[in-house]
N, C-alpha and C positions, 0 to 999 in steps of 0.2 A: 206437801210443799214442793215435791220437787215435778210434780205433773204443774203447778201453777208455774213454774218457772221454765221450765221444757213451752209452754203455751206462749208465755211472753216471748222467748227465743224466734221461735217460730210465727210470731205475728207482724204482717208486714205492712199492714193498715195504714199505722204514722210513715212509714217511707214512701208508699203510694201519695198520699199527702202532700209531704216536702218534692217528690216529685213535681207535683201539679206545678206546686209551687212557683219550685224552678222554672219552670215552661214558661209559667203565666209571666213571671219576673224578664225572661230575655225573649218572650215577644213585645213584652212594654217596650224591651229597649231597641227592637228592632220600626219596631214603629215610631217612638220619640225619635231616633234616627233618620228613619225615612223623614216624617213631617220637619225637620229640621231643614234637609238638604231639598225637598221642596221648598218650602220657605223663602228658603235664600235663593232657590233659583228664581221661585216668583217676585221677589224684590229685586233682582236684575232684570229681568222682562219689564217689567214696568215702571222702572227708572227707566230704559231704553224708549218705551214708548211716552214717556214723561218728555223727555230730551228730543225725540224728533216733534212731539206736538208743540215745545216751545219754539222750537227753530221757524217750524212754520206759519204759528201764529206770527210771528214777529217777524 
């Protein structure tokens, strides 16, 4: 019993794991990030080019 528990002690498997994990979790959020503030700057660009193509139609 106490070699099966010295083994679990010493087993780092599931923390490699939860690792990834983590990684994989805050590059989602550095990316949802990124494509957010792209976004919004693309929806100011082309408002911008929206507003001089009307001025000049018109």
């Amino acid at each position: 019993m106490s070699k099966f528990i010295a083994r679990f002690v010493k087993d780092e498997s599931g923390a490699t794991a939860i690792e990834y994990g983590l990684i994989a979790a805050l590059i989602a959020v550095a990316i949802i990030a990124g494509a957010t503030t792209l976004g919004g700057n693309l929806d100011k660009q082309f408002t911008a080019i929206a507003g001089k193509l009307t001025t000049t139609v018109k």
